[in-house]
Residue, then its C-alpha position, 0 to 999 in steps of 0.5 A: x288685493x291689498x295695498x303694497x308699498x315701495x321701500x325708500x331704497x326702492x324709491x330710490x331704485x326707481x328715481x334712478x331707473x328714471x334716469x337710467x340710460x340703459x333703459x328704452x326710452x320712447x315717446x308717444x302720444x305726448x308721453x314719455x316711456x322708458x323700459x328695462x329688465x332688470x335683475x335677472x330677468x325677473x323684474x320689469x321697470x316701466x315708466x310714464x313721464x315722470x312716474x314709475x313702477x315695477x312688475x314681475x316678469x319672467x323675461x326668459x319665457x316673456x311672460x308677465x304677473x299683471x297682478x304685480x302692476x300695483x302700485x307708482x313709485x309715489x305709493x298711488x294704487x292702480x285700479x283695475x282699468x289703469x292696469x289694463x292700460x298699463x299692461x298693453x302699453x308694456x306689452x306694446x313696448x316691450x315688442x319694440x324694446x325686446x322683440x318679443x311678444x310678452x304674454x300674460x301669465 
């Protein structure tokens, strides 16, 4: 996968999101979360403390692209094993957030 990047109006999307109060927030383990779908359902924001991404989902049919978790708002990579993790914390949170089972597409 090649390296993708954040526009600074996406930046700036995300530095907003991260106070956003729409989104869920829930803390675990020590962390900080926070969830929210956004556009039309086609776009997922994820947060852990103070950093952020987004990912393609299709909120209608609560599916997810884990090929879309690619990258922070600060521009780091996210390997392989952090996806993994990544994935089954959005997954975990999105049960709670949304009442449904996201699945993997």
């Amino acid at each position: 996968m090649g390296k993708r990047t954040y526009s600074k109006a996406t930046k700036a999307t995300l530095n907003d999101l991260k106070s956003d109060s729409r989104a869920y927030r829930y803390e675990e383990d020590g962390n900080k979360y926070g969830l929210l779908i956004l556009y039309r359902g086609e776009t997922l924001f994820y947060q852990e403390n103070d950093r952020a991404l987004l990912c393609g989902i299709a909120a209608r049919f609560a599916f997810i692209n884990p090929e879309t978790i690619a990258h922070w708002d600060d521009n780091t990579v996210i390997n392989t094993e952090e996806r993994a993790t990544i994935l089954e914390k959005i997954i975990t949170l999105y049960k709670k957030a949304y009442k449904d089972d996201l699945q993997v597409f």
